[in-house]
N, CA, C and O of each residue as an XYZ file, in Angstrom:
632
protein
N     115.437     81.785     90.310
C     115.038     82.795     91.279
C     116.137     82.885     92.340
O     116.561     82.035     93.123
N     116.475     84.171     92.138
C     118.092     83.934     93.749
C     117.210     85.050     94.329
O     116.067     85.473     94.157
N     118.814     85.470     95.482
C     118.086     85.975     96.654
C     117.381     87.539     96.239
O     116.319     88.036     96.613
N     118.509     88.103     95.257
C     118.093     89.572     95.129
C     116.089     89.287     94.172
O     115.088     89.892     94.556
N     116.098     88.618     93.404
C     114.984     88.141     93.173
C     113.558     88.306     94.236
O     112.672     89.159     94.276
N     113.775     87.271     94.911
C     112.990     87.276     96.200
C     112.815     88.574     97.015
O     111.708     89.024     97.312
N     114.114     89.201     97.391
C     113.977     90.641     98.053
C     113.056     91.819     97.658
O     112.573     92.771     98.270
N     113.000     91.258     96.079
C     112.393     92.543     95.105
C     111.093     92.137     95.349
O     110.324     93.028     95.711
N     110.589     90.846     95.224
C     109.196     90.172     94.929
C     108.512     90.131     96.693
O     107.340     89.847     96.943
N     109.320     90.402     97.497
C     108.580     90.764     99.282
C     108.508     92.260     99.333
O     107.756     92.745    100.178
N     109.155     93.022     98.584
C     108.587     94.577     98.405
C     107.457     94.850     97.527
O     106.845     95.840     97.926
N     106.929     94.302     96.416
C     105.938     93.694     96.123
C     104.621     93.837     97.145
O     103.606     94.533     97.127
N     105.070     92.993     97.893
C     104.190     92.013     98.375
C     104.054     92.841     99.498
O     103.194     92.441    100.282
N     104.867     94.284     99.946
C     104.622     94.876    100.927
C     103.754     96.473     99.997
O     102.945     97.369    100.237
N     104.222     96.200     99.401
C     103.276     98.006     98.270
C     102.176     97.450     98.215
O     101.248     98.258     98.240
N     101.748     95.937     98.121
C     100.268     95.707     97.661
C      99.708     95.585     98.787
O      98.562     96.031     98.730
N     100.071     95.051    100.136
C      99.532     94.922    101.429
C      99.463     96.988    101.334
O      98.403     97.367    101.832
N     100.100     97.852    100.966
C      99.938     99.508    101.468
C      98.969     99.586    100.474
O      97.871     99.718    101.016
N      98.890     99.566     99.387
C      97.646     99.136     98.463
C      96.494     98.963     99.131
O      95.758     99.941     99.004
N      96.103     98.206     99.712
C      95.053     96.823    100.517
C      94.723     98.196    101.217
O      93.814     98.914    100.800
N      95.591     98.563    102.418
C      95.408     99.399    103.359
C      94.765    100.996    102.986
O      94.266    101.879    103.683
N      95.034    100.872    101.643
C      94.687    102.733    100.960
C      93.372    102.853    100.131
O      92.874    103.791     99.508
N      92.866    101.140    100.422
C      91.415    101.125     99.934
C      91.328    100.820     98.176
O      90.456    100.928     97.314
N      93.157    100.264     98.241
C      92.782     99.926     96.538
C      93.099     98.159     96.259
O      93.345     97.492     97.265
N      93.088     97.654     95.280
C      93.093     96.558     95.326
C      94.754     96.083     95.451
O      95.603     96.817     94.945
N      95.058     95.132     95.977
C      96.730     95.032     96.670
C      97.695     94.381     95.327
O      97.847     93.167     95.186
N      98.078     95.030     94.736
C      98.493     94.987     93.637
C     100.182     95.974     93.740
O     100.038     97.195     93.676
N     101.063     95.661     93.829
C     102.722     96.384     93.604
C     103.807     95.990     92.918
O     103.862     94.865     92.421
N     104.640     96.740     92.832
C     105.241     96.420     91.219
C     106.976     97.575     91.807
O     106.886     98.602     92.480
N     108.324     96.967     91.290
C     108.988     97.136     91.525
C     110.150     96.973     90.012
O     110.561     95.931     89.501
N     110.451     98.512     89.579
C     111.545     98.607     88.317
C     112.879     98.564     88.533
O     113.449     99.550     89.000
N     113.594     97.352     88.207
C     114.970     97.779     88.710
C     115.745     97.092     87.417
O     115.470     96.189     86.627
N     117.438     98.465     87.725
C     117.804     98.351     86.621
C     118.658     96.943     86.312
O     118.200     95.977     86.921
N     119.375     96.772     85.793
C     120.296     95.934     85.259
C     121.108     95.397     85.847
O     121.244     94.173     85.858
N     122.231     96.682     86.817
C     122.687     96.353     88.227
C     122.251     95.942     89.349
O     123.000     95.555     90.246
N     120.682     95.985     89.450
C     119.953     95.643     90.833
C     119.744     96.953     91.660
O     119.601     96.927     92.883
N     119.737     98.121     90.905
C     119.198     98.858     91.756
C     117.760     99.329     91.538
O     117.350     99.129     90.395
N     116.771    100.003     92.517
C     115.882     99.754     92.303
C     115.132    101.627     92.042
O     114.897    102.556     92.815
N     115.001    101.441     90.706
C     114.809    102.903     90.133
C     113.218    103.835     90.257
O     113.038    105.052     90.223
N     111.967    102.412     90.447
C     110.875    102.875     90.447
C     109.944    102.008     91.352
O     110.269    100.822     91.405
N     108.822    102.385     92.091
C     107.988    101.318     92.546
C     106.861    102.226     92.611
O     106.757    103.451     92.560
N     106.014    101.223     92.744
C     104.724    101.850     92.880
C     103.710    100.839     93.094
O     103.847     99.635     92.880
N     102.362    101.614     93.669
C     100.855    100.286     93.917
C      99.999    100.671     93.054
O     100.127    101.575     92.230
N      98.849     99.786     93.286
C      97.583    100.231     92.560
C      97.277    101.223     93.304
O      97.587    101.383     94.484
N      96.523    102.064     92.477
C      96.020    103.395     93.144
C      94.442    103.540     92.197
O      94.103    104.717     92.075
N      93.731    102.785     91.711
C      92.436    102.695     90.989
C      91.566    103.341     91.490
O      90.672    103.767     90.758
N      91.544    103.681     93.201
C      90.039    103.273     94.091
C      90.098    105.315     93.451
O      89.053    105.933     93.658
N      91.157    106.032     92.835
C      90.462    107.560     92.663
C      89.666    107.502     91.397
O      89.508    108.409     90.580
N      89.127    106.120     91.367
C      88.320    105.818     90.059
C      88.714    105.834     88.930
O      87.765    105.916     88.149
N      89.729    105.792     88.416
C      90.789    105.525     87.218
C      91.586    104.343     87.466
O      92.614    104.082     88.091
N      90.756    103.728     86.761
C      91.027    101.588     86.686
C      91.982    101.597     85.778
O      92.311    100.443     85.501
N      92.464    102.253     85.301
C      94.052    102.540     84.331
C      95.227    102.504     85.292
O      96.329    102.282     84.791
N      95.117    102.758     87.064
C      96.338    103.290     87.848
C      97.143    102.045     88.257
O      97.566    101.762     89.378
N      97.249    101.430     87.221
C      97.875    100.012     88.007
C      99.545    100.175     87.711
O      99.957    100.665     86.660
N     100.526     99.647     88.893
C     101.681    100.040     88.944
C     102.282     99.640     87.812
O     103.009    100.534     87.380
N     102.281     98.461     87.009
C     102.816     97.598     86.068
C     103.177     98.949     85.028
O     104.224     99.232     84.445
N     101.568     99.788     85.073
C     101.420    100.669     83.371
C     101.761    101.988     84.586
O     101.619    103.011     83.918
N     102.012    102.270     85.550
C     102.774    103.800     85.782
C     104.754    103.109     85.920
O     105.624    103.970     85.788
N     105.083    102.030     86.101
C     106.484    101.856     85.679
C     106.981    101.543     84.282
O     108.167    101.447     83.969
N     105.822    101.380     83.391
C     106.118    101.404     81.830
C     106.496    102.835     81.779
O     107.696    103.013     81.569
N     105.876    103.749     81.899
C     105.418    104.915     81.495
C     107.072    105.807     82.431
O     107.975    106.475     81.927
N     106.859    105.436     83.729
C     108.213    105.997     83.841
C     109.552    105.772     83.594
O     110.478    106.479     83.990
N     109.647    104.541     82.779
C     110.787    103.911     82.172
C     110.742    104.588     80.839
O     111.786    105.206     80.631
N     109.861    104.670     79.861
C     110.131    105.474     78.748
C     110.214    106.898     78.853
O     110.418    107.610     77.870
N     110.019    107.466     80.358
C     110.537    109.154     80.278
C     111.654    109.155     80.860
O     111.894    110.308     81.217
N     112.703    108.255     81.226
C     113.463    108.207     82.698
C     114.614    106.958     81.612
O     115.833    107.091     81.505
N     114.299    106.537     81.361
C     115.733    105.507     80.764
C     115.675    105.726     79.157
O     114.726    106.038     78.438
N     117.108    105.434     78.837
C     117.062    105.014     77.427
C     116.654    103.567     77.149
O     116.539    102.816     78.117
N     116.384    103.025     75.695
C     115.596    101.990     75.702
C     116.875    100.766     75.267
O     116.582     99.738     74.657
N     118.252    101.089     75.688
C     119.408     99.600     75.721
C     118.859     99.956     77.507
O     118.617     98.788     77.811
N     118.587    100.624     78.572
C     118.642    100.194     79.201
C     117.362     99.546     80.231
O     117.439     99.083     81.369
N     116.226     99.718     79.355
C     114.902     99.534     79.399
C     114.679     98.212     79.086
O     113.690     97.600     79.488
N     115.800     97.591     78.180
C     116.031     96.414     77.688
C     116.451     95.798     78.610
O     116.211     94.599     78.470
N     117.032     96.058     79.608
C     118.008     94.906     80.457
C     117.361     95.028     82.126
O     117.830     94.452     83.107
N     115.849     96.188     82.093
C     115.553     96.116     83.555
C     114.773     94.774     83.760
O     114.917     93.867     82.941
N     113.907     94.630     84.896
C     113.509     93.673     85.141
C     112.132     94.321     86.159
O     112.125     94.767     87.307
N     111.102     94.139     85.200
C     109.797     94.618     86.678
C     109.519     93.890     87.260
O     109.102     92.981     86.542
N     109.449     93.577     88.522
C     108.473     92.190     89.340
C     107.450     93.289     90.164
O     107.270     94.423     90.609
N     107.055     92.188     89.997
C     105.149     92.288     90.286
C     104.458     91.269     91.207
O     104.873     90.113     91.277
N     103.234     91.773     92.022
C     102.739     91.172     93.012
C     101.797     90.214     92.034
O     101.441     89.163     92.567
N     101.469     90.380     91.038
C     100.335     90.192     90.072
C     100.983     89.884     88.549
O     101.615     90.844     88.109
N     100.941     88.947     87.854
C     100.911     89.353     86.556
C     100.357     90.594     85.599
O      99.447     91.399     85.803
N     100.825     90.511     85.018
C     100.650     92.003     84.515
C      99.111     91.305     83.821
O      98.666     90.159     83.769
N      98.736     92.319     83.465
C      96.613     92.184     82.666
C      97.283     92.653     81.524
O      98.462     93.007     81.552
N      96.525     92.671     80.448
C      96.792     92.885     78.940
C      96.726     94.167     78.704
O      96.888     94.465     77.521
N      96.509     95.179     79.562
C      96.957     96.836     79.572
C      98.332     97.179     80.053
O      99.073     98.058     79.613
N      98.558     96.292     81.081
C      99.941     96.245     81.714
C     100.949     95.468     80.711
O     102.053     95.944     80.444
N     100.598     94.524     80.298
C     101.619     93.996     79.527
C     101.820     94.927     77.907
O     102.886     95.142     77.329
N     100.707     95.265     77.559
C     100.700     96.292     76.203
C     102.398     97.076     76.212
O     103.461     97.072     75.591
N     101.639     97.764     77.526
C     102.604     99.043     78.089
C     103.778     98.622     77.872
O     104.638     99.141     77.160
N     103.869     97.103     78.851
C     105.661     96.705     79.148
C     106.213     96.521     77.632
O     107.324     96.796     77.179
N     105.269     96.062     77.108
C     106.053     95.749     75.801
C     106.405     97.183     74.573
O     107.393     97.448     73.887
N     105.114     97.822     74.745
C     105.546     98.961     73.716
C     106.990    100.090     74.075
O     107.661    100.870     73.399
N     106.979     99.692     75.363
C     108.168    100.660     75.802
C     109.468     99.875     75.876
O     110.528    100.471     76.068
N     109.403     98.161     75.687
C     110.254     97.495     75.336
C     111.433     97.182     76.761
O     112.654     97.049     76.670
N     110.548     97.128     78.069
C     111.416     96.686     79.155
C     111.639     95.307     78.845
O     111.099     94.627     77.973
N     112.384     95.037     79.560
C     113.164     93.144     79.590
C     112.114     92.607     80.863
O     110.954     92.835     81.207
N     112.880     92.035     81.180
C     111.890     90.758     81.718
C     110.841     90.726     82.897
O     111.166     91.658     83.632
N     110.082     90.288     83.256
C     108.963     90.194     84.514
C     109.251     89.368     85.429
O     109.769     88.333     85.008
N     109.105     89.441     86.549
C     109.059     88.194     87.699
C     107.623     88.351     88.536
O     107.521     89.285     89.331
N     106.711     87.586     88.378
C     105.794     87.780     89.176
C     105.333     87.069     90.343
O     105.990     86.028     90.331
N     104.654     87.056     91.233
C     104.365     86.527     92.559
C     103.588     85.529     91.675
O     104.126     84.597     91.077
N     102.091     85.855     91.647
C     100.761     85.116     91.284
C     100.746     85.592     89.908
O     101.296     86.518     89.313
N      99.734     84.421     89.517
C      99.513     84.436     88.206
C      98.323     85.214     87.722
O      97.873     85.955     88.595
N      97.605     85.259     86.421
C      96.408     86.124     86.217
C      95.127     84.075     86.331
O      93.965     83.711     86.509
N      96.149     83.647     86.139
C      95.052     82.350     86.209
C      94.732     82.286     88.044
O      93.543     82.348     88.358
N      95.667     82.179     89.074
C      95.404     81.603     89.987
C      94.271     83.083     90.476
O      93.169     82.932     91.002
N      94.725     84.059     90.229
C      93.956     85.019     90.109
C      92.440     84.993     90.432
O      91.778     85.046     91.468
N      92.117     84.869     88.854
C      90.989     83.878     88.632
C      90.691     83.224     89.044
O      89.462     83.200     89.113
N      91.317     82.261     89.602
C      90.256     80.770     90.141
C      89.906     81.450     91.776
O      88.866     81.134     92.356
N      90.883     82.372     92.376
C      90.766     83.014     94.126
C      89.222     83.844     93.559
O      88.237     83.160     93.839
N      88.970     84.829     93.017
C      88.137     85.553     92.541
C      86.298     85.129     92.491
O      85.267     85.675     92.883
N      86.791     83.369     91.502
C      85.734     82.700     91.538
C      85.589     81.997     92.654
O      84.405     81.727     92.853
N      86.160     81.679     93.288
C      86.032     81.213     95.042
C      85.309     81.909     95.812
O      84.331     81.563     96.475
N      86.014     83.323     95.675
C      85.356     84.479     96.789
C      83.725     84.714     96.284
O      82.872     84.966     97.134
N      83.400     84.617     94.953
C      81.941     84.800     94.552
C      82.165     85.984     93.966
O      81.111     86.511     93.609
N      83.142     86.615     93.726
C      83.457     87.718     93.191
C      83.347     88.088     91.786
O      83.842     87.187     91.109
N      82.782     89.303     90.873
C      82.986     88.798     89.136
C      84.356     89.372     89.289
O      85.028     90.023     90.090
N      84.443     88.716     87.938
C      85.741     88.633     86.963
C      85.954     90.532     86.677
O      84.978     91.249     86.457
N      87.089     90.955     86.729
C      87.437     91.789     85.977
C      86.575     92.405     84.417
O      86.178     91.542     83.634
N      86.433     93.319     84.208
C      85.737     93.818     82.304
C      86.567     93.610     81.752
O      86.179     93.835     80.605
N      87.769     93.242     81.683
C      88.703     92.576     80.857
C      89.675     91.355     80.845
O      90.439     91.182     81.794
N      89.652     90.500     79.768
C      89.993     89.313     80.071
C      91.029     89.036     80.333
O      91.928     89.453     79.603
N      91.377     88.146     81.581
C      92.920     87.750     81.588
C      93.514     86.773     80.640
O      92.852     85.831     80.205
N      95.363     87.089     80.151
C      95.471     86.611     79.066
C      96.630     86.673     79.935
O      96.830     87.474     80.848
N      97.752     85.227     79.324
C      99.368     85.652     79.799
C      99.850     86.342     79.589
O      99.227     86.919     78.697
N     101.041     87.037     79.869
C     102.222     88.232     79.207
C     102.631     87.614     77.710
O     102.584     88.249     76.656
N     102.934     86.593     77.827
C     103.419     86.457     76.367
C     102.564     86.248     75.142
O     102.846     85.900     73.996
N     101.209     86.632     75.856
C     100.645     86.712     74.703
C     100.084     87.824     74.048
O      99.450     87.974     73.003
N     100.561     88.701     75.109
C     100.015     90.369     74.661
C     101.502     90.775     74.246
O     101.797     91.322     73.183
N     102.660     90.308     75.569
C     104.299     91.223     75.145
C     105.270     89.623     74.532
O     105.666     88.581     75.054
N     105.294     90.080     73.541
C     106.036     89.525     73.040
C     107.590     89.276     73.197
O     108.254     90.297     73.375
N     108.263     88.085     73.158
C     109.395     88.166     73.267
C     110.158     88.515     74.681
O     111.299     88.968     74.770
N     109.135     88.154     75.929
C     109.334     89.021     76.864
C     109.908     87.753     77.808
O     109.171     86.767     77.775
N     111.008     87.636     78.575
C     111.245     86.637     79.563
C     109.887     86.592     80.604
O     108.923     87.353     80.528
N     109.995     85.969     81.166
C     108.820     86.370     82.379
C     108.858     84.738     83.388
O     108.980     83.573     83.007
N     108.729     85.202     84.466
C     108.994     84.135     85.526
C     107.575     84.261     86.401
O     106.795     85.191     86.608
N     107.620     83.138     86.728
C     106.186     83.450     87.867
C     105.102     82.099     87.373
O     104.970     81.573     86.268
N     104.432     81.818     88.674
C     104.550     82.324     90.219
C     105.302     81.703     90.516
O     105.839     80.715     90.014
N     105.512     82.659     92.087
C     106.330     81.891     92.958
C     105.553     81.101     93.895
O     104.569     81.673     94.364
N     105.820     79.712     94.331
C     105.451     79.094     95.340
C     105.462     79.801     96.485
O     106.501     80.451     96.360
N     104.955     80.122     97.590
C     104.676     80.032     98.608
C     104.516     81.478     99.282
O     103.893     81.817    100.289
N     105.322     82.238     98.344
C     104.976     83.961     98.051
C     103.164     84.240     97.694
O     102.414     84.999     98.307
N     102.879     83.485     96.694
C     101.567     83.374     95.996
C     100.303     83.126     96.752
O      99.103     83.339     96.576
N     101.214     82.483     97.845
C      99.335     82.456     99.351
C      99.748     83.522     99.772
O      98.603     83.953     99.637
N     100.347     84.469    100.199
C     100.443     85.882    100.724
C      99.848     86.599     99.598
O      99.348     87.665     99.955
N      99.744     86.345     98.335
C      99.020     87.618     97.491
C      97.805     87.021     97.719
O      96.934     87.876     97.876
N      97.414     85.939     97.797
C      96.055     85.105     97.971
C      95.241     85.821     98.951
O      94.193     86.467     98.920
N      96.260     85.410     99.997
C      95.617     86.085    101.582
C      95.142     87.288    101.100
O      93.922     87.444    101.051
N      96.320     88.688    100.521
C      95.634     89.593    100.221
C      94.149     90.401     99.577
O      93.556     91.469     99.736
N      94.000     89.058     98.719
C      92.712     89.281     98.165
C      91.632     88.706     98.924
O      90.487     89.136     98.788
N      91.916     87.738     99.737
C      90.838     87.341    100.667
C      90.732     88.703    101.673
O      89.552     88.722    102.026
N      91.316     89.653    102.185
C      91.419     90.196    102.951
C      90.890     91.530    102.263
O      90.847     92.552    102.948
N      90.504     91.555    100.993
C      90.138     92.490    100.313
C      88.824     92.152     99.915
O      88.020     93.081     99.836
N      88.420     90.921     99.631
C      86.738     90.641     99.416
C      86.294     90.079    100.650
O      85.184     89.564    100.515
N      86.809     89.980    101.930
C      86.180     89.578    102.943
C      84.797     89.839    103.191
O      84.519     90.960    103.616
N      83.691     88.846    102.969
C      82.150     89.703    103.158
C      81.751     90.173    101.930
O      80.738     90.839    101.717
N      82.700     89.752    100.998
C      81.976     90.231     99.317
C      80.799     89.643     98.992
O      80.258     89.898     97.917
């Protein structure tokens, strides 16, 4: 993990706090290419009732209309969240390179069952077991209580 790493994974961590704030769950996601520049971002946007709007599967989707796939191969998405097994489908059928994520879909889980909260309608599974062949890094230490916080700050009173 170097610095440009980290820079990408606190923008993250600032789309999902604008997330939090827009009444959706704090979830952000950041496409950048090969060189380090940064081509796509986006948050969850679910709360217009389409539980499909998660950033992971709108930067799949704009990487296969927007890049060719040698260079889809060499981007890198980081994410506030591990990707869920719709998000990872995506990353993989469109064949981006690698993930860096904040939190995991496990620690996820265990914050979720803390808060008294249910589980998601679909099960969490790792990336490599939905995208194959896929590098993937994550979590990060100490980044990962700031996505924490976020979700406490999102079921507060659940």
């Amino acid at each position: 993990m170097n610095d440009s790493d980290m820079q990408h994974l606190r923008r993250c961590i600032e789309l999902a706090t604008e997330a939090l704030e827009a009444g959706d769950e704090p979830f952000g996601s950041v496409l950048v290419s090969a060189d380090g520049k940064v081509l796509a971002e986006d948050r969850n946007r679910i709360a217009s009732g389409d539980s499909t709007r998660h950033p992971e599967f709108a930067l799949a989707r704009w990487a296969a209309e927007n890049m060719p796939p040698e260079e889809r191969a060499k981007a890198t998405v980081y994410t506030s969240g591990e990707h869920c097994p719709m998000c990872a489908a995506a990353h993989g059928w469109v064949r981006l390179g690698r993930i860096v994520y904040v939190s995991s879909s496990e620690q996820l889980t265990v914050w979720l069952t803390e808060l008294g909260v249910a589980l998601p309608p679909v099960r969490s599974l790792p990336i490599q077991d939905i995208a194959l062949d896929v590098p993937v890094e994550g979590p990060v230490a100490g980044l990962d209580e700031e996505v924490h916080e976020l979700h406490r700050r999102l079921h507060a009173g659940a």
